[in-house]
C-alpha positions, -999 to 999 in steps of 0.1 A, spaced: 911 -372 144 918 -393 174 926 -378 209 950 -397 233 929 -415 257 934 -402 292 918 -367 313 922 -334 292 918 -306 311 916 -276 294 946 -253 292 921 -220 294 889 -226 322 872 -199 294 874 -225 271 860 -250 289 825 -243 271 811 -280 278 823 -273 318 845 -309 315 867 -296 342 832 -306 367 830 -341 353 872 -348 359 865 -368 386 847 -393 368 880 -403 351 888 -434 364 855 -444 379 832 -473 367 804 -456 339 778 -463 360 788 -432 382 777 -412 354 753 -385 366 720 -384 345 718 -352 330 689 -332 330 692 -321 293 708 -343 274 711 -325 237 751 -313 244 761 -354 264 777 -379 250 784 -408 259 805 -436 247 829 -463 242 866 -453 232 861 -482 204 829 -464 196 819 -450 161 808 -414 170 806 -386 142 840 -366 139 820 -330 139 832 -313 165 810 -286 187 829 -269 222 797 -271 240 791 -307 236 805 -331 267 821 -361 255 828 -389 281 844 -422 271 843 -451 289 868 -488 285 838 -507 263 858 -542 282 863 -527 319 832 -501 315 858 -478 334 853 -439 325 888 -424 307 884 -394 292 863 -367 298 865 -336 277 846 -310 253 840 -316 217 
């Protein structure tokens, strides 16, 4: 199942379970703007190239980054 690359902002803010609409910013902006998270168990970070497992959990914040320009380009719950 692959998602269009690009910002997805969630239709419903209720369903915006991971809170991506905080992190749209970063869309656009080199990965090393990133914030460190405090917890890190529902992050994930990766390349749009990336192998990442297909489950899928609405509390989990995905962000994917360009793996050649390292610039962030989609940010959204899953």
């Amino acid at each position: 199942m692959n998602q269009p690359v690009g910002s997805r902002v969630p239709q419903d803010p209720a369903a915006d379970l991971c809170k991506a609409g905080e992190l749209q910013w970063l869309v656009g902006k080199p990965k090393t703007e990133i914030p460190v998270p405090v917890q890190v168990v529902n992050r994930r970070v990766a390349c749009t190239t990336c192998a990442i497992t297909e489950d899928y959990s609405p509390y989990r914040l995905n962000i994917f980054f360009n793996e050649r320009t390292e610039i962030v380009e989609q940010v959204r719950c899953g």
